[in-house]
C-alpha positions in Angstrom: 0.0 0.0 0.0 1.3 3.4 -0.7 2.3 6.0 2.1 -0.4 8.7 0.3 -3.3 5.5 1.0 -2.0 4.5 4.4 -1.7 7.7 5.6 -5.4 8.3 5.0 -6.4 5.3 6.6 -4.5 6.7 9.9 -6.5 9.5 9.4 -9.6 8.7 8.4 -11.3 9.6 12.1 -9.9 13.3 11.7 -11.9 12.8 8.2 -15.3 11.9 9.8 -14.7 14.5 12.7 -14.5 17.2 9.7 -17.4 19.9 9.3 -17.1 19.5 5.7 -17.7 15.8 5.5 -20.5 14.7 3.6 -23.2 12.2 5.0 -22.4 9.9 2.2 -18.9 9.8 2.8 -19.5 9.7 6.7 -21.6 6.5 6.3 -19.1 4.8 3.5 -16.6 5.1 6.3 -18.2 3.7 9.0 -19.3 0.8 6.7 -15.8 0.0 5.9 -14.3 0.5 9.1 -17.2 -1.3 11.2 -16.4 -4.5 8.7 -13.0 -4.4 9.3 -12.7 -4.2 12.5 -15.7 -7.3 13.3 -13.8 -8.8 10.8 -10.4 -8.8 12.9 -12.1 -9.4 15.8 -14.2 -12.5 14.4 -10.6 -13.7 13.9 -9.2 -13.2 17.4 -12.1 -14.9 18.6 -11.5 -17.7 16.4 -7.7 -18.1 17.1 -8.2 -18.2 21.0 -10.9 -20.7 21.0 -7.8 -23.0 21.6 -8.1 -25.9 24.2 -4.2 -25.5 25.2 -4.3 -21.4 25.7 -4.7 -21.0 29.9 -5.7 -17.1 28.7 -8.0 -17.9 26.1 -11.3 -18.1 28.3 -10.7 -14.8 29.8 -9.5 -13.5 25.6 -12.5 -14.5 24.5 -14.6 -12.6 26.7 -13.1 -9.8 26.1 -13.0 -10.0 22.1 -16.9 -11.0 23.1 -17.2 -7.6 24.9 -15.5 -5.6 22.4 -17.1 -6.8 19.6 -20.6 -5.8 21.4 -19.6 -2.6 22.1 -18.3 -1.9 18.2 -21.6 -3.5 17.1 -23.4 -1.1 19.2 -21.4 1.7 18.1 -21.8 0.5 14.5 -25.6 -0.1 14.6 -26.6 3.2 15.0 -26.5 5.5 12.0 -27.5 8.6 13.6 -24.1 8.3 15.6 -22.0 11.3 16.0 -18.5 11.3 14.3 -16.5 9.9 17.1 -17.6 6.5 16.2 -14.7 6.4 13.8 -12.0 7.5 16.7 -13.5 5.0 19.1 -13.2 2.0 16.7 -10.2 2.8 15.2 -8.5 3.5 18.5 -10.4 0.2 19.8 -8.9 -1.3 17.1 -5.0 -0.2 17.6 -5.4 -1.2 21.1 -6.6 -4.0 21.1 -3.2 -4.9 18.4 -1.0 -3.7 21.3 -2.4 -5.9 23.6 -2.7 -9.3 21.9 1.0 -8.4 20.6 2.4 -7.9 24.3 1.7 -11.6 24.4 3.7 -14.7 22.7 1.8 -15.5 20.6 2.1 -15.7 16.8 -1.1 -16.8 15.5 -2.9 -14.2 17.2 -0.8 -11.2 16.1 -0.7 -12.7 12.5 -4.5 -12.7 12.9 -4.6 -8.8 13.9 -2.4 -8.0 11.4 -4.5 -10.2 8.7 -7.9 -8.4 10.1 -5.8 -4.6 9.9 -4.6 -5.4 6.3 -8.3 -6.4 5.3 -9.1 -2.9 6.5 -6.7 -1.0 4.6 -7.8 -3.2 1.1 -11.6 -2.0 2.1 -10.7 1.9 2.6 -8.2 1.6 -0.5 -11.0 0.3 -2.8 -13.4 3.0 -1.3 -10.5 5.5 -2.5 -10.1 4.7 -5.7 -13.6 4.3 -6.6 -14.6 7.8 -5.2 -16.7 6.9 -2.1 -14.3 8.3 0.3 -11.4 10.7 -1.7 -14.7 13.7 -1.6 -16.3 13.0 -5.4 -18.9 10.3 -6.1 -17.9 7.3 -8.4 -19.0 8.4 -11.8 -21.7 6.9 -13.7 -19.5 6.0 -16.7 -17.5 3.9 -14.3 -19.7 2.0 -12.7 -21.2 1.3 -16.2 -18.1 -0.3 -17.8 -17.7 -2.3 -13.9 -21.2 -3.6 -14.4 -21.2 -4.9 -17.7 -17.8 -6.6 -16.8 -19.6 -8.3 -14.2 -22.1 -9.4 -16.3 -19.4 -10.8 -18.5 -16.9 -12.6 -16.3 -19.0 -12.6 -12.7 -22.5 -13.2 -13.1 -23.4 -17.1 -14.1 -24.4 -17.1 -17.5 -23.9 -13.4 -17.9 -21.7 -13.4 -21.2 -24.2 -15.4 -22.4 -27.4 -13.0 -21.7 -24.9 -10.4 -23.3 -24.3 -12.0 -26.5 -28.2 -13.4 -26.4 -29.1 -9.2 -26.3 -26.8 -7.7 -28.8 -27.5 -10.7 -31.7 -31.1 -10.1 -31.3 -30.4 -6.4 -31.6 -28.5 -7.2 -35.1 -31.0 -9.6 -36.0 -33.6 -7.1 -35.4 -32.5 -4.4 -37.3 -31.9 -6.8 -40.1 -35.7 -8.3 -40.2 -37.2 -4.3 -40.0 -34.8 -4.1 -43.4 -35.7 -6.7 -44.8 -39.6 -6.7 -44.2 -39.4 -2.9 -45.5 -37.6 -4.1 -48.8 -40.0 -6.7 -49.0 -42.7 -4.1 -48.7 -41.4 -1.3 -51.1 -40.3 -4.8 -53.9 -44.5 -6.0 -53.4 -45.7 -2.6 -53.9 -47.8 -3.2 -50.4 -47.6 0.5 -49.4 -50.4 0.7 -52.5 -54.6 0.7 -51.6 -55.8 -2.7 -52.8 -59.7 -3.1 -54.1 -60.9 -2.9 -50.2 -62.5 0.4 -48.5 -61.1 2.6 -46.7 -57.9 1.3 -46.7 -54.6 3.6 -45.4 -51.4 1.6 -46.6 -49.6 5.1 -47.0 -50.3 6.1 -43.7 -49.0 2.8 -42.7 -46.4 2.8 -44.7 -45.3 6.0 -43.3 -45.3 4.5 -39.6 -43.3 1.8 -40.7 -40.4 3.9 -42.2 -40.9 6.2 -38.6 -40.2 2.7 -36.6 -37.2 1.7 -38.9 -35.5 5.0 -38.2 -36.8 4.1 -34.0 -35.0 0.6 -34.4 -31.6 2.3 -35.7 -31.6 5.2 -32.9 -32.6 2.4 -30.5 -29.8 0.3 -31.5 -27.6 2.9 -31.4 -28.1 4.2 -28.2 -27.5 0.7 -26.9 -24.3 0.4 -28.4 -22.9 3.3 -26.0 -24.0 1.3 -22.4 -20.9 -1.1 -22.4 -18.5 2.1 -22.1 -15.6 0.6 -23.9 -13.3 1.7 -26.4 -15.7 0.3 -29.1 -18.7 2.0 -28.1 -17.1 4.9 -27.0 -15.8 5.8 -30.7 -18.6 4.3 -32.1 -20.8 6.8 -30.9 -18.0 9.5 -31.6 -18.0 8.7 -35.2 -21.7 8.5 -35.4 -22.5 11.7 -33.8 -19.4 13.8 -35.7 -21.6 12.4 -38.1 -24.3 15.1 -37.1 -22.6 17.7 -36.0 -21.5 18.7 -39.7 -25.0 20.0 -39.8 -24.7 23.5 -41.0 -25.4 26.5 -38.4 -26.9 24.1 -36.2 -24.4 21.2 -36.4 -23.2 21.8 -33.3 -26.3 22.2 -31.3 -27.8 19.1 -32.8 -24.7 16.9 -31.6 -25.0 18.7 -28.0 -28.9 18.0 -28.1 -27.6 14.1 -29.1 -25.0 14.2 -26.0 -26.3 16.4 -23.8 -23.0 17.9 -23.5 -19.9 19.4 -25.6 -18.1 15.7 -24.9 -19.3 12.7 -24.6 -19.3 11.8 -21.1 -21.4 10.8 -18.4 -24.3 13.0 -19.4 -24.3 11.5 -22.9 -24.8 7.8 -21.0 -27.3 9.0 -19.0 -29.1 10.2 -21.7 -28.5 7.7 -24.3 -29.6 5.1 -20.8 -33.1 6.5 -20.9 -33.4 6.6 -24.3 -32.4 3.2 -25.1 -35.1 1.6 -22.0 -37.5 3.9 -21.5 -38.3 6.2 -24.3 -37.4 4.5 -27.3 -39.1 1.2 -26.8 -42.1 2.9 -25.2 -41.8 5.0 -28.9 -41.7 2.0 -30.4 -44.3 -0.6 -29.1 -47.1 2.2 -29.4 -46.0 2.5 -32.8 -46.3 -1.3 -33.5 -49.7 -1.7 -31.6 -51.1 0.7 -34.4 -48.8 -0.2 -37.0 -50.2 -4.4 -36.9 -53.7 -2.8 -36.2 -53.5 -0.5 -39.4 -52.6 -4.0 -41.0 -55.8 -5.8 -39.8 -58.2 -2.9 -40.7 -57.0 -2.6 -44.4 -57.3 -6.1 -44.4 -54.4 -7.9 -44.0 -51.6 -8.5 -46.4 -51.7 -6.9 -49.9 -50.5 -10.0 -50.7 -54.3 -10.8 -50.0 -55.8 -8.5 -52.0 -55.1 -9.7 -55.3 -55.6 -13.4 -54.4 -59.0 -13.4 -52.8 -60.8 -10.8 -54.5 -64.1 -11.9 -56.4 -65.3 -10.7 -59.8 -68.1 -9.2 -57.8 -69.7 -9.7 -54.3 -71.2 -12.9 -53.5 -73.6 -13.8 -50.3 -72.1 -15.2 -47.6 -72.6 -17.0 -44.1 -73.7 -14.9 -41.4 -71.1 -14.9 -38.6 -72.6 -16.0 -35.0 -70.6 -14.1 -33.1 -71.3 -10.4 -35.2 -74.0 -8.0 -34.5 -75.4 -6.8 -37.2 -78.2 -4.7 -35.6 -77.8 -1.8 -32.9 -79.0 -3.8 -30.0 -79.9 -6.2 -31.8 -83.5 -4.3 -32.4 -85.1 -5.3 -35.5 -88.3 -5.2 -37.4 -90.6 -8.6 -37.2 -90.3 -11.4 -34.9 -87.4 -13.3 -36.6 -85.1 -10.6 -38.2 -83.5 -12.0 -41.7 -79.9 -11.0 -42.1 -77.9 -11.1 -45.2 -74.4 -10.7 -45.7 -72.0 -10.3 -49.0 -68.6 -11.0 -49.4 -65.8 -9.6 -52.1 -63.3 -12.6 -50.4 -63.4 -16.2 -51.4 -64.5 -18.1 -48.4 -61.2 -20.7 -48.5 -58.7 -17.8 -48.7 -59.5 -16.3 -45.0 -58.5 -18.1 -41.7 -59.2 -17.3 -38.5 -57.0 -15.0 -36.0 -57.3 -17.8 -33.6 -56.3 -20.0 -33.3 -54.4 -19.7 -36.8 -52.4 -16.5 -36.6 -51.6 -16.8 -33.1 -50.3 -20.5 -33.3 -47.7 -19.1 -36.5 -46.7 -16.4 -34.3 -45.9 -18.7 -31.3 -44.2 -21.1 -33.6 -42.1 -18.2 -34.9 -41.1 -16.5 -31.7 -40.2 -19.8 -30.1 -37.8 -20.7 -33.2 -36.5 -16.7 -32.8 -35.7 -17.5 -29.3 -33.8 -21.1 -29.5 -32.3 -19.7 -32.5 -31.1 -16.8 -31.2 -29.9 -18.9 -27.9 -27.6 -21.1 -29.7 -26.0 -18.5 -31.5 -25.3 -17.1 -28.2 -23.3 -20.2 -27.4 -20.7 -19.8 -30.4 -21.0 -15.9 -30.9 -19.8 -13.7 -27.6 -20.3 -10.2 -27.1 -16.8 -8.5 -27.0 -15.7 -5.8 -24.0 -12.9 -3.7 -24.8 -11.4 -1.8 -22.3 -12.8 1.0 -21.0 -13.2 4.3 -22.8 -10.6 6.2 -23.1 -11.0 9.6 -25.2 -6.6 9.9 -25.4 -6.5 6.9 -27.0 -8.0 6.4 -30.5 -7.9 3.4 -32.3 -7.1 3.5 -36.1 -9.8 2.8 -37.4 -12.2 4.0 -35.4 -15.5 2.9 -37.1 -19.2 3.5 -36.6 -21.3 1.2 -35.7 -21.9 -2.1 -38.8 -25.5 -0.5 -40.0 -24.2 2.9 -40.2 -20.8 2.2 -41.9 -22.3 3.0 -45.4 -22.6 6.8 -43.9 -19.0 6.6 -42.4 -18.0 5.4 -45.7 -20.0 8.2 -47.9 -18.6 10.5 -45.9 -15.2 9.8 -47.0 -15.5 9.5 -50.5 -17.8 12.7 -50.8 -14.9 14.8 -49.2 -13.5 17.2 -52.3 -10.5 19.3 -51.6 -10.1 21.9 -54.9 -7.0 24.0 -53.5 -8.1 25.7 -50.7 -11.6 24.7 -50.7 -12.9 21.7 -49.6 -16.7 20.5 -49.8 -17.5 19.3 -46.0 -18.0 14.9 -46.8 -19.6 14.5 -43.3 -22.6 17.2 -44.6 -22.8 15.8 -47.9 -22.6 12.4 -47.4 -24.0 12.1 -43.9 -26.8 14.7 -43.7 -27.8 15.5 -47.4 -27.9 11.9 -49.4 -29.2 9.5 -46.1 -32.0 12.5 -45.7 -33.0 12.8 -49.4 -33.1 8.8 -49.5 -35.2 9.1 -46.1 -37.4 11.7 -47.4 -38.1 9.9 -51.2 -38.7 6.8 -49.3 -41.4 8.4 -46.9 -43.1 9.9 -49.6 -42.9 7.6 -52.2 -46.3 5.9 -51.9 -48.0 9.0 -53.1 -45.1 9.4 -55.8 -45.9 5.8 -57.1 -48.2 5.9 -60.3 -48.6 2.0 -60.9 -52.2 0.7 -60.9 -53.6 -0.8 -57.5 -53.6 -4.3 -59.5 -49.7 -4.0 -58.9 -50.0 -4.2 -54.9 -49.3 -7.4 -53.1 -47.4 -8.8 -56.6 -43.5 -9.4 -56.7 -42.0 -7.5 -59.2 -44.9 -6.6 -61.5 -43.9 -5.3 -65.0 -45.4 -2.1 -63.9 -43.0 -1.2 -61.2 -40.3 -2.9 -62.8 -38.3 0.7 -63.2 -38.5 1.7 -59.5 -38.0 -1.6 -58.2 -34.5 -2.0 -60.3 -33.6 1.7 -58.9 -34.3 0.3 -55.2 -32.6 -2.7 -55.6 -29.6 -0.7 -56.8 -29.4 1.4 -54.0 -30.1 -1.2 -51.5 -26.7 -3.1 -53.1 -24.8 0.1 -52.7 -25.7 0.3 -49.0 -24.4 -3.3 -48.6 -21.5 -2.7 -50.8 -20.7 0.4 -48.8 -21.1 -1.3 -45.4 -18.9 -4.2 -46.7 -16.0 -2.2 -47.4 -16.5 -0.2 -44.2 -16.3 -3.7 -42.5 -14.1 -5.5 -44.1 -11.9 -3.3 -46.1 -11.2 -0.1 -44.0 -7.7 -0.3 -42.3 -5.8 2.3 -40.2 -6.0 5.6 -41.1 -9.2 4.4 -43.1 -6.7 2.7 -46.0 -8.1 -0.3 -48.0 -6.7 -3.1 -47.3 -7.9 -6.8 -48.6 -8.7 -9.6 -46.2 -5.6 -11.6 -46.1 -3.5 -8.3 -46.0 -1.5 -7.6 -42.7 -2.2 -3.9 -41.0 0.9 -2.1 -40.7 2.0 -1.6 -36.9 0.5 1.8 -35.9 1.5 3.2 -32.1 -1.2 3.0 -29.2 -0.8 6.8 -28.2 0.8 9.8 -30.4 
């Protein structure tokens, strides 16, 4: 132990006898001191429990008597300061007394119980509880999830078990909303009152949910990864013009990213944002069942022209069932083939089980094989080369490089064009594109009609650039964001400049 540490564990009672001594760091040391010392004398006790020690009757009482008197000194938080002075001079005492005598195993037992005190008010130093500053939130954060990791049973595996199904989610909202733009099923079928802009609309609002939500996660761990992940990603923003900056600080909460910006990005990422998310769903699947299901649907059970069809039991089809004449006759018509419909439930709902229970085991044994890597903790002195954005916004990290024009002394800002301009204008076409689509309604629910065959080709080339982009970003990008192939080796680089 260092002087500078042992010299404030001699004077940690003039420390709680101090006016300026908060209540926090008053009760922090009598928590560590009160263990220490019951733990020392738990040991004496212990060591002169011996049948051959003439002394160790009249030892034990008094360890007994002691010990009842720091318990009684300990037990009461509304004690004044002197408790520390009274146990810790208790505690040097009673060392000089069990030394006077000959024997070794008690002393060693002292000095073992005195030693586990110093480790306690070290620890309580260097994590803030007792040096006059609170442990920071961005510490404890990086402690935890290493706990999780390497402490907790099964931890690592509940990590890697969260952050796949975070990928995996973000990949299925991509994919359902490609499958959704290639089917045309933002279009009005033949049915009433249908709103598959609208919905379509709310689906493009939840993908951008599921990338902010995913993104504020990836900050939590507090390693070096996240750390510049969310450096790159917000830089990304602040490139904004005139209000770049505020719109990064309004990200952050801050001009850094510190423990504000965890704090913030925290309640984002578990309150807000799924909150945001599962009202947005509720009405999203509703909006799905009132237009009438798939679009899919529309085109495959339509009829050339209504039909009657079978009165459903369980409907009312009179206000209060009030009708003329004793036996009211009630007739109902149908545009929908009668074999292309199936009930919610059981049907529906047993799918959906099936599905989520083949998510979950899926997702669990992937867990097994794929662990979720810790780096160590965040350090904003040490970049690494390359620091990279997070997988699903690499495509922006990479646009942002190869947008950036230098003519002489002018150079056209990369991170504005290529990470504020191009993402929103692609955000903005896709949004509106449902009102911007002129093929007929007979062209919803169909893959790859003739009639959309333009726009489809135009989105699939896009949506192969964003994957191209994101490769190379992966893959390719080296230090100082060089491309290097696969089996290439990285040139050493130093750690800190």
């Amino acid at each position: 132990m260092s002087a500078k540490i042992q010299a404030k564990f001699y004077n940690l009672a003039a420390l709680a006898l101090s006016p300026n001594v908060t209540e926090r760091q008053y009760n922090e040391c009598r928590r560590y001191f009160y263990a220490g010392v019951l733990f020392a004398l738990n040991e004496l006790a212990r060591v002169t429990e011996l049948p051959d020690d003439p002394e160790g009757d009249k030892a034990v009482k008094d360890i007994q008597e002691l010990r009842a008197e720091v318990r009684r000194l300990g037990g009461n938080p509304e004690e004044d300061g002197s408790f520390l002075g009274k146990t810790h001079q208790r505690f040097l005492d009673l060392k000089a007394a069990v030394t006077g005598r000959d024997d070794q195993a008690i002393i060693n037992e002292v000095e073992r119980g005195e030693d586990y005190l110093k480790e306690k008010f070290e620890t309580a130093l260097q994590s803030g509880d007792l040096s006059g500053e609170s442990r920071s939130v961005v510490e404890r954060a990086y402690q935890s999830v290493k706990d999780i990791e390497f402490v907790i049973t099964f931890g690592s595996w509940i990590r890697a078990v969260h952050r796949i199904a975070a990928h995996l989610m973000v990949i299925a909202v991509a994919l359902h909303l490609v499958r959704v733009f290639l089917t045309g099923a933002y279009k009005n079928g033949a049915a009433l009152n249908q709103q598959r802009e609208i919905n379509w609309v709310i689906g493009v609002v939840m993908f951008l949910t599921t990338l902010f939500l995913s993104f504020t996660g990836y900050l939590l761990p507090w390693d070096q990864l996240a750390f510049w992940a969310v450096t790159v990603g917000t830089n990304i923003a602040a490139s904004i013009p005139m209000v770049g900056a505020e719109v990064r600080e309004l990200l952050i909460g801050g001009r850094t990213i510190d423990q504000a910006t965890l704090i913030r990005f925290y309640v984002l990422h578990v309150v807000i944002l799924p909150g945001l998310l599962g009202v947005l769903f509720a009405y999203h699947m509703w909006r799905v069942r009132k237009d009438g299901g798939l679009a899919r649907a529309d085109a495959e059970s339509a009829l050339d022209a209504a039909q009657p069809a079978a009165v459903v039991p369980t409907k009312t089809y009179t206000l209060l069932g009030v009708a003329r004449g004793t036996a009211p006759t009630v007739t109902a018509k149908s545009i929908e083939a009668p074999n292309t419909t199936v009930n919610a439930v059981p049907d529906l709902v047993r799918r959906a089980m099936i599905a989520t229970l083949g998510t979950i085991a899926a997702v669990s044994i992937m867990a097994v094989f794929i662990a979720s890597p810790l780096e160590e903790p965040a350090n904003a002195l040490v970049t690494p080369n390359p620091a990279k954005a997070p997988w699903y916004f690499l495509w922006l990290q990479e646009i942002v490089t190869d947008t950036t024009i230098r003519i002489g002394s002018f150079t056209l800002n990369g991170a504005f064009v290529g990470g504020v301009i191009l993402p929103g204008l692609l955000v903005g076409l896709m949004t509106f594109w449902p009102w911007l689509d002129r093929s007929p309604r007979a062209a919803s629910g169909v893959w790859l009609p003739a009639s959309r065959r333009r726009q489809n080709l135009v989105f699939l080339l896009i949506v192969l650039a964003v994957l191209a982009l994101t490769f190379i970003g992966m893959v390719l990008r080296g230090p100082y964001w060089q491309m290097y192939w696969p089996w290439e080796t990285w040139p050493d680089i130093p750690g800190r400049i």
